[in-house]
BADRENKE-327548 format. One record per residue (C-alpha): x, y, z; residue in three letters. Coordinates in Angstrom, 1 decimal, padded with zeros to 4 digits. Layout:
BEGIN
+--------+--------+--------+------+
|      u |      v |      w | resn |
+--------+--------+--------+------+
|      X |      Y |      Z |  ALA |
...
+--------+--------+--------+------+
END
This chain:
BEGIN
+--------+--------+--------+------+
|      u |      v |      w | resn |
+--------+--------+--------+------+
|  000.0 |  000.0 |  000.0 |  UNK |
|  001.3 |  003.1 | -000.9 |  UNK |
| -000.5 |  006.4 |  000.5 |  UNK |
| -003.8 |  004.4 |  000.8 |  UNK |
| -003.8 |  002.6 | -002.4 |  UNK |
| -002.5 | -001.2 | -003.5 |  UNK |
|  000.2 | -000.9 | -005.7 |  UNK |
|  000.9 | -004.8 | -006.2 |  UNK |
|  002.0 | -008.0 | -004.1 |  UNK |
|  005.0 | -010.0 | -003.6 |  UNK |
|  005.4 | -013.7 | -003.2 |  UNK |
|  008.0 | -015.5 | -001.9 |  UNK |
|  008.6 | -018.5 | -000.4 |  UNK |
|  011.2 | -019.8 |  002.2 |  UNK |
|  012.6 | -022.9 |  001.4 |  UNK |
|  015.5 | -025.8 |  003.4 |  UNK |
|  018.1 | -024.4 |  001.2 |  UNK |
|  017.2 | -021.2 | -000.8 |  UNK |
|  014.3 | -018.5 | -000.9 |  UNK |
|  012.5 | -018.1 | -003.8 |  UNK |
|  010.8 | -015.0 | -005.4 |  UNK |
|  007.2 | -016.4 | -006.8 |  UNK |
|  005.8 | -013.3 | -008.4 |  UNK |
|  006.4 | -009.8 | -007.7 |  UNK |
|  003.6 | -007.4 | -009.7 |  UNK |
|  003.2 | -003.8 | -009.0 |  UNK |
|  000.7 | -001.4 | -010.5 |  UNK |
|  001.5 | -000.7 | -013.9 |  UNK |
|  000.4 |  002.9 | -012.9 |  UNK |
|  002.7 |  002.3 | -009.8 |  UNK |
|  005.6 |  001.2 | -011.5 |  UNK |
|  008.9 |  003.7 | -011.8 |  UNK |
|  008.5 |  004.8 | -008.4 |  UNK |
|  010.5 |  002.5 | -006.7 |  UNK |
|  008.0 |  000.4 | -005.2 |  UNK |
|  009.7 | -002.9 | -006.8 |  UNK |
|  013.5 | -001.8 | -005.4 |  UNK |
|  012.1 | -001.6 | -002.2 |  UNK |
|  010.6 | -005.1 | -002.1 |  UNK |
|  013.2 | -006.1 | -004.0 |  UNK |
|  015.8 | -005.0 | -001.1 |  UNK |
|  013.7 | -006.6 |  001.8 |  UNK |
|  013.5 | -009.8 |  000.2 |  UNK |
|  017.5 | -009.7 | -000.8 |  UNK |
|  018.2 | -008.7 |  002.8 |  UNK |
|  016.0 | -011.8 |  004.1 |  UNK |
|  017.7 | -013.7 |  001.9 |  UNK |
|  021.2 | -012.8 |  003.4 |  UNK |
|  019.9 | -012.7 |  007.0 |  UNK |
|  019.3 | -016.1 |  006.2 |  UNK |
|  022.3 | -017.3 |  004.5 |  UNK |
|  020.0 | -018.6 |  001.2 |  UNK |
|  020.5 | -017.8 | -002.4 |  UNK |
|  017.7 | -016.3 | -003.6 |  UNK |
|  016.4 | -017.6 | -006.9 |  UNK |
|  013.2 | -016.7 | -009.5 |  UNK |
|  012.1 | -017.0 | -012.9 |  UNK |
|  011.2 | -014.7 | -015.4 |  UNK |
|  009.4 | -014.7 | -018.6 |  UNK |
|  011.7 | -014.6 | -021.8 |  UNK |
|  008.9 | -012.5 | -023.6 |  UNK |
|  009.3 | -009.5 | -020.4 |  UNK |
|  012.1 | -008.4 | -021.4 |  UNK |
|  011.7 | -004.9 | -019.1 |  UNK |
|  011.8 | -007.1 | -015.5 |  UNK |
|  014.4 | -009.0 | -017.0 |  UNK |
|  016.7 | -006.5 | -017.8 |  UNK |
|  015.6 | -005.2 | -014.3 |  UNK |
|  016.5 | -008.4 | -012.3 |  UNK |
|  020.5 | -008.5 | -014.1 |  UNK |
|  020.8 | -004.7 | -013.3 |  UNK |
|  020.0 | -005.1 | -009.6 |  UNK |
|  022.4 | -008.3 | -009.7 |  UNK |
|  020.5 | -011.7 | -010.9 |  UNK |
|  022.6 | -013.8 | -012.9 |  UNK |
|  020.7 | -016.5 | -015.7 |  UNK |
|  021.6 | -020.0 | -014.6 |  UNK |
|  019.1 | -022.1 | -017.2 |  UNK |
|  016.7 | -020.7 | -019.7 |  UNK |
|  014.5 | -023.1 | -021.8 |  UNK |
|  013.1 | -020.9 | -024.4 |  UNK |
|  010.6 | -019.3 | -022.6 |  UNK |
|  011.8 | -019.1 | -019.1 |  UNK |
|  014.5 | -017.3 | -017.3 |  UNK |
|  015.7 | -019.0 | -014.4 |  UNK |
|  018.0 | -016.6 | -012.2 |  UNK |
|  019.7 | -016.7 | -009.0 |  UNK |
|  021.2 | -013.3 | -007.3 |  UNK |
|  024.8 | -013.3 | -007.4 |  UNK |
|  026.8 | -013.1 | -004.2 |  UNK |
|  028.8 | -009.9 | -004.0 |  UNK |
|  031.5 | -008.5 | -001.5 |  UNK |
|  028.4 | -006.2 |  000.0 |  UNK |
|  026.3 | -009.1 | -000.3 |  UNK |
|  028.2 | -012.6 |  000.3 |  UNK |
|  025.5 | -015.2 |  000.9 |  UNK |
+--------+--------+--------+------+
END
């Protein structure tokens, strides 16, 4: 909720060895106003809190979250065609 109104959801799910991100959908009249980062930055810091990777899949065909997802650090680790599957790469401010 953002000033009284829904601006999208996130999904994730906790898992033995790794957290993954099941959807994340914001508002397409919400969007650019950094509502994704900061869900995006909880759910990274879970994921290091709790020592998991933290893994998702994206659509081929959405190329715009994508993009997104390697700018903000997600690396492609298998992609059949039509799905993306990424994990976030450990980084010296991030080590998992």
């Amino acid at each position: 909720m953002r000033e009284g109104n829904r601006c999208g959801f996130v999904h994730w799910e906790v898992e033995p060895d790794l957290v993954w991100l099941r959807m994340l959908c914001i508002v397409p009249g919400m969007q650019n106003k950094s509502i994704g980062s900061e869900a995006m930055a909880k759910l990274m810091s879970l994921s290091s809190s709790l020592q998991k990777p933290l893994y998702l899949h994206v659509l081929m065909c959405n190329r715009v979250a994508s993009d997104w997802y390697r700018r903000i650090g997600f690396v492609e680790i298998e992609n059949d065609g039509k799905v993306s599957s990424m994990v976030l790469a450990p980084s010296p401010s991030r080590p998992l």
